[in-house]
N, C-alpha and C positions, 0 to 999 in steps of 0.2 A: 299465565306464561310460566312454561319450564325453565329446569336449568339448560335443560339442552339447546334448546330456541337461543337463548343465551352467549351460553359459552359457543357456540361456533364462531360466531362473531371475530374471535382472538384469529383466527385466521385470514387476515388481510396481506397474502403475499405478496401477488403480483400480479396488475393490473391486466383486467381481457375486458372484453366485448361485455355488453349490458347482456343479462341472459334474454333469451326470448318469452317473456311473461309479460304477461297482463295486469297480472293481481299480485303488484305488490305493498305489503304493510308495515309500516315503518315501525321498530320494536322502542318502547319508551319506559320510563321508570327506572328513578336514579336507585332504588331501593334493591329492585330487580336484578338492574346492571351487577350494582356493585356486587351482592351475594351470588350472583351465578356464573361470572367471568371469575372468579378465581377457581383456580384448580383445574382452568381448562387446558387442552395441548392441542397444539398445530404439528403436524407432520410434512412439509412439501417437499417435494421432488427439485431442485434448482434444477440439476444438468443430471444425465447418468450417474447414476455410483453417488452421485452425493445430495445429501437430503440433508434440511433443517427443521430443529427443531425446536418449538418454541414454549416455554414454562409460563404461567403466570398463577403466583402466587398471593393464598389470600393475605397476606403483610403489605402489599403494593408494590412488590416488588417482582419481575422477569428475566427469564432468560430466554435467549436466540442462540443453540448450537448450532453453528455452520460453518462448515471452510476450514474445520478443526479450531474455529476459534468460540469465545463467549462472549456474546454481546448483554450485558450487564443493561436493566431497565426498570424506570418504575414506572406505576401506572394509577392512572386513579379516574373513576366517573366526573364529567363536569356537564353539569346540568341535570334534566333529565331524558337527553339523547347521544350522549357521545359518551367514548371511550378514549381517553388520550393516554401515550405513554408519549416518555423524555429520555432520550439517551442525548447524543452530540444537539438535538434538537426536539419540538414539540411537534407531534402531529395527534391530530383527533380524527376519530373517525365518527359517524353515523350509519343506521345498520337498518335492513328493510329481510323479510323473509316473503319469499312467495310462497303464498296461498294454495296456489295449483299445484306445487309440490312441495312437500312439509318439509325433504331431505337439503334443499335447495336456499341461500340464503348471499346476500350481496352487501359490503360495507364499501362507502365512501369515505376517502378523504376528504376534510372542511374544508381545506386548503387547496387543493390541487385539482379538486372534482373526478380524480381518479378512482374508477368504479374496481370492486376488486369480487370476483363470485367464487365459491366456496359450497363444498358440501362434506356432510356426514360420512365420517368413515368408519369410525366407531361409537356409537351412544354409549355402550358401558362403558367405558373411559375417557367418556368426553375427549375425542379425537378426531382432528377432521382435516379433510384436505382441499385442496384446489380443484377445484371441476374443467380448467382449460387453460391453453398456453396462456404469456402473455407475450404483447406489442415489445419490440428491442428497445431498450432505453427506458424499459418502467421498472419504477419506485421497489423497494420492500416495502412489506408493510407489518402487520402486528404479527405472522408468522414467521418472517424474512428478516435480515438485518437489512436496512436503508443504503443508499451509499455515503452518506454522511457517517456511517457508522463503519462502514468499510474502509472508507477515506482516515478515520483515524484511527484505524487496527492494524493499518499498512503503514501508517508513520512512526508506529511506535517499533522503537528497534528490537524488543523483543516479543515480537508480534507470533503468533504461532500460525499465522497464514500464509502458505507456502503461493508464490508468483513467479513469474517470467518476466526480467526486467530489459528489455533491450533501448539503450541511449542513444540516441546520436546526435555527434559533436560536429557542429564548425569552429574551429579556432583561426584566429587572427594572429599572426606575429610581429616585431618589434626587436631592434636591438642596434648596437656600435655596427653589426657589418653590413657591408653595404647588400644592400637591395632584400634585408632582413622586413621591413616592412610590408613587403609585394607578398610575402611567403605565409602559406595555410596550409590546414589540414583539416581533410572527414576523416570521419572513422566511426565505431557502430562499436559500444563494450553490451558484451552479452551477460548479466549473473545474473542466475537463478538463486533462488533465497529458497530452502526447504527444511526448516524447522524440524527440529526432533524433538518433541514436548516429553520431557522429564519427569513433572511435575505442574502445578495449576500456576506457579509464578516462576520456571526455570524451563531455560529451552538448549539445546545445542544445537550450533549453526556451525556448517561448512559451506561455505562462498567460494564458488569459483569465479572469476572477472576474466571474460574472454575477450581482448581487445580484436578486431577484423579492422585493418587501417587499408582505406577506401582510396587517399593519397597524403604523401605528408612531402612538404619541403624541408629537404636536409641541407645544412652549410657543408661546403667543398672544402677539403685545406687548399687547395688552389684558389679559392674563390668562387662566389658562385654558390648555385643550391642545384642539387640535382630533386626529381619529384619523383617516389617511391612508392608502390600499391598497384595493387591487392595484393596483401599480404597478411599474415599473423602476425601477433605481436607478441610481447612477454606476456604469459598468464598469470597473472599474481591471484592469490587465495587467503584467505582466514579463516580459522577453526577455533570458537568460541563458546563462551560459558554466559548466557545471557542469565540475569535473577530479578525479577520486580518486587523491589522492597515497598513496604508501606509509605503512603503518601506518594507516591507516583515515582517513585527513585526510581531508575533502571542501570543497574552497570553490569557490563560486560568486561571479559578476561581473558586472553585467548594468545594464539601465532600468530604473525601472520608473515607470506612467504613470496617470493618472484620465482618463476622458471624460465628457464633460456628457451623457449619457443620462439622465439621470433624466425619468421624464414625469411628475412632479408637481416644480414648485419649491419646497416645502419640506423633500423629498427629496434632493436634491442643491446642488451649490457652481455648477453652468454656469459652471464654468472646466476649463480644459484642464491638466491637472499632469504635470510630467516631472523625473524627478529618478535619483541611480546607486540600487544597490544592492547587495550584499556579502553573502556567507554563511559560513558557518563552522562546520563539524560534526566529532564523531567518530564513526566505526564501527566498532563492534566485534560479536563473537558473543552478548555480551550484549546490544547493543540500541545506541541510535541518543542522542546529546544534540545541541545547538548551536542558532545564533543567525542569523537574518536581521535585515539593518536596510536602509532604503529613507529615502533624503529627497527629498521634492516640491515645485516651487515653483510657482506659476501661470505658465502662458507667455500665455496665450489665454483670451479669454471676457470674462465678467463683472468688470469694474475698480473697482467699486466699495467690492474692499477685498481686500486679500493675503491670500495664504498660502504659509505655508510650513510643513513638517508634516513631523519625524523619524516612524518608524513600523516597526514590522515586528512578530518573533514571536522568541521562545523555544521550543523543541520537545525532546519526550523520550520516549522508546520503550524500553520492557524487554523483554526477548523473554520468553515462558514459554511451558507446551508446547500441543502442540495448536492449533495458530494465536493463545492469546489475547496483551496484550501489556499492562500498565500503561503509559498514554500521553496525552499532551497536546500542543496546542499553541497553546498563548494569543495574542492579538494585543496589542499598546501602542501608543502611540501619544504624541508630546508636541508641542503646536501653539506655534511658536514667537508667533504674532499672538496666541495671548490673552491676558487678563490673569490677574493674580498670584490662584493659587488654583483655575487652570482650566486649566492648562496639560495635564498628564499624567491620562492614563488606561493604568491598570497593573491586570491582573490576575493569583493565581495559580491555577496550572489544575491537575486531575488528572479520569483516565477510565482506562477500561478500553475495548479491543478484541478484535474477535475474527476471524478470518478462517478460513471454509472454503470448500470446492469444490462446485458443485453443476455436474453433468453436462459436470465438464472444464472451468467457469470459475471462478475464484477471486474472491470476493466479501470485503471486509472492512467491517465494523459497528464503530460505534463511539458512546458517550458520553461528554461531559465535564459539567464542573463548572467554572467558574470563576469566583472572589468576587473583586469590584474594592478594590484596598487602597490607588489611587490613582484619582480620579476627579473630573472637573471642580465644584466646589463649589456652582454654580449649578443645574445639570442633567447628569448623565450616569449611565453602566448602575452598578448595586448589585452586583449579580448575572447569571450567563447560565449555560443551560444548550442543548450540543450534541450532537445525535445526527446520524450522519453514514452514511452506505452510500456503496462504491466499488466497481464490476465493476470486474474488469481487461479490456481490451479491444486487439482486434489493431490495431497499428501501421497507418498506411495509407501508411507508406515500407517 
């Protein structure tokens, strides 16, 4: 047995059809394995324009560039038929070459029996590729990052993987005026996350957050709620310094800002707000915690009465397998100009997510829950619940 026979193997993208062969032989020998899968490389195509690419190293150690991100892996023979690496999770594979064509060669997962085929793209560089599409909703594999592996590169706030995050909100209201309980709102916040990589642990982010408010119940000074939408709402933004220090630290540093876009005024402030803002996360293999906070003050606009507004989120992500994730992440807010009783709005949140791959792009879903335990005494949310969808999407640096 070659190295070539070999090292293909490290190319377990994404699951297709079993090839049409006859004669296939299943490749064995831990001695084998080990010496000839390192040093090999996978090349795949996910989608147009973006291709992954995968290392593996004779120390035990890999890498998966894709998406503009690095998926970090080790790897080691167990037994003497599989290949297993560990990132967020373990997966082994088992590897067969057919007979009838030498170029030609198929790895299984243990776990999942998801069959993966693979051919020769280059022998002098031990390079190889995918021989066929795969089925929507399949795996990476030793070529591909997983969506387990996706699932926590999209949770970390300094993620260099650029997505399309679209939210949408039902909110529940509560308060002293009357018929305050009856009163909700939809609405659908648009931001896009598009990382500008600096460096291998520093990123710059500009966040736009498009609110599209679908209906919202506003209080009357007569009494009464009038119901308001389709409309825009204020567009708030931040433009930050993300850094990943050793040991999983991550903080960010940055603006952040409101703009009087609303096209209804009882929608928005028509003042201009700009104020710092600060983050504060840890990362680990089990998942993602920490804290943004943001303070705003009017610079511009409407004078007819201040503000000033602490604000940001709490966030928390648990990895488990197969892309899902136990995860939240709530917004608060405390209006320095109100009066006593109306200041904070605090909620706690919990959801589940899930991310898979459909035809080489990684998609993450998500729900929450969160019940307000702090909330203006007059008028503000009870409750809200969010469902969320993010593609990931190629960088346009």
């Amino acid at each position: 047995m070659n190295r070539l026979d070999i090292a293909i193997f490290l190319i377990a993208c994404v699951a297709s059809p079993l090839a049409n062969a006859d004669n296939w032989q299943p490749l064995t020998g831990a001695d084998a394995l080990q010496s000839l899968v390192s040093g090999a490389t996978a090349e795949i195509q996910l989608t147009p324009g973006v291709t992954a690419v995968g290392k593996y190293n004779a120390d035990g150690t890999a890498e998966i560039e894709a998406w503009n991100e690095t998926f970090r892996r080790t790897w080691e023979v167990k037994g003497d038929d599989q290949v297993c690496y560990s990132d967020v999770e373990t997966n082994c594979f088992s590897y067969e070459k057919n007979l009838d064509d030498p170029a030609e060669f198929r790895s299984r997962n243990v776990a999942s029996g998801e069959v993966f085929v693979f051919r020769v793209a280059d022998a002098e560089t031990d390079t190889f590729t995918r021989e066929t599409e795969s089925p929507a909703g399949s795996e990476g594999g030793l070529g591909t990052p997983s969506a387990a592996e996706v699932a926590a590169a999209l949770s970390d706030p300094n993620t260099n993987m650029g997505s399309m995050n679209f939210q949408f909100d039902y909110i529940s209201y509560d308060g002293d005026i009357p018929g305050a309980s009856s009163a909700s709102a939809t609405r659908m916040l648009f931001q896009p996350s598009l990382p500008y990589k600096l460096n291998e642990t520093s990123n710059l982010f500009i966040r736009p957050a498009i609110p599209v408010i679908f209906s919202q119940d506003v209080p009357q000074q007569g009494g009464g709620f009038s119901s308001e939408g389709v409309d825009l709402g204020d567009i708030s933004f931040d433009f930050s310094l993300g850094k990943t220090l050793p040991g999983g630290i991550v903080l960010l540093a940055g603006l952040a800002g409101t703009l009087p876009t609303a096209t209804n005024d009882a929608l928005g402030l028509d003042q201009w707000l700009l104020g710092p803002e600060a983050a504060l996360a840890m990362v680990g293999s089990w998942g993602v915690a920490g804290v943004l906070a943001s303070h705003q003050w009017d610079i511009a606009g409407e004078d007819d009465f201040d503000t000033s507004i602490t604000g940001g989120q709490y966030f928390y992500a648990f990895n488990l397998k197969d892309g899902w994730q136990i995860n939240s992440s709530p917004t608060f807010s405390y209006n320095h100009e109100a009066s006593s009783g109306n200041k904070w709005t605090f909620p706690l949140g919990i959801g589940v997510s899930k991310t898979s791959i459909f035809g080489g792009r990684p998609w993450k879903f998500g729900i929450q829950y969160w019940h307000y335990i702090e909330s203006p005494d007059n008028f503000g949310p009870d409750f809200q619940i969010r469902f969320s969808v993010s593609p990931v999407v190629k960088l346009p640096w």
